[in-house]
N, C-alpha and C positions, 0 to 999 in steps of 0.2 A: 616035651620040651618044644617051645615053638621056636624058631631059625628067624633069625632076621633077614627080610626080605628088601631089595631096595625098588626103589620108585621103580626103577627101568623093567625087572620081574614081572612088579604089579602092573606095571603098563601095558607086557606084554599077554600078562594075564584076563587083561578088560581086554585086548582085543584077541583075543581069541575063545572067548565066552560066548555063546548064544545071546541073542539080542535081549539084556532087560533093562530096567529102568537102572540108572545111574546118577547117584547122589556123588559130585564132584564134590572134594576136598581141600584145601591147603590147611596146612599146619606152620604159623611163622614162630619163631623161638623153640622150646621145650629142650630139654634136656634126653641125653640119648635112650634112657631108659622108657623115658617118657614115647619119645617118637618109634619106637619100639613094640609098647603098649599098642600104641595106634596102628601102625603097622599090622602087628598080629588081628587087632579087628577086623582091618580092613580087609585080611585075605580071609575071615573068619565068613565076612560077610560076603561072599566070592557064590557062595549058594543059597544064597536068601534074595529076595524083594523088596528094596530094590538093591543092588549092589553101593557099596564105596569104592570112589578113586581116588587116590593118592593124585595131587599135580604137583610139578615141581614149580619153582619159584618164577621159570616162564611161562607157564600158563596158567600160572594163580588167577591172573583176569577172567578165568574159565569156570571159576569152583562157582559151586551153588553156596557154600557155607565155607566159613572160613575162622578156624580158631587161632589165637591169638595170645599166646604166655605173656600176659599182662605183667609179672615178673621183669620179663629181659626186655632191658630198655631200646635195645636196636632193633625187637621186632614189633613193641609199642610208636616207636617211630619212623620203621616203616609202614606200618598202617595207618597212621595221619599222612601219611605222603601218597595213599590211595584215594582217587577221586572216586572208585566206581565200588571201592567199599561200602556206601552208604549204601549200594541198592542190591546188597547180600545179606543172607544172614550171618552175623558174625556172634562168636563167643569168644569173650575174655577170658 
């Protein structure tokens, strides 16, 4: 059974890991189950190369990659209301 983990965990989990590469995150929308899913990869990925970070919604400006529930309309229109989303990679 994998445990839901929240951001603050994972965060303190990136910083107390030996230095590797770090693929930054955001997730805007999803449904709980869904961010969940994610979640457990993300700490799946906690011992491979290069790591996932979870960011929270204030340092979304930060992710390398940034997914997107094209679904929920409030998180499709906060990502038109990001300027510096064009120069990420994003997934709908």
């Amino acid at each position: 059974m994998i445990l839901p983990a929240s951001v603050d965990t994972m965060t303190e989990l990136n910083n107390t890991l030996s230095p590797t590469p770090v693929v930054k995150v955001f997730a805007a929308g999803f449904l709980t189950n869904e961010r969940r899913l994610l979640e457990g990869t993300v700490l799946l990925s906690q011992r491979r190369n290069p790591r996932l970070a979870l960011q929270t919604m204030a340092d979304a400006h930060l992710a390398d990659a940034v997914l997107v529930d094209y679904k929920d309309p409030n998180a499709v229109a906060w990502a038109k209301k990001q300027p510096w989303l064009g120069d990420r990679t994003v997934i709908w």
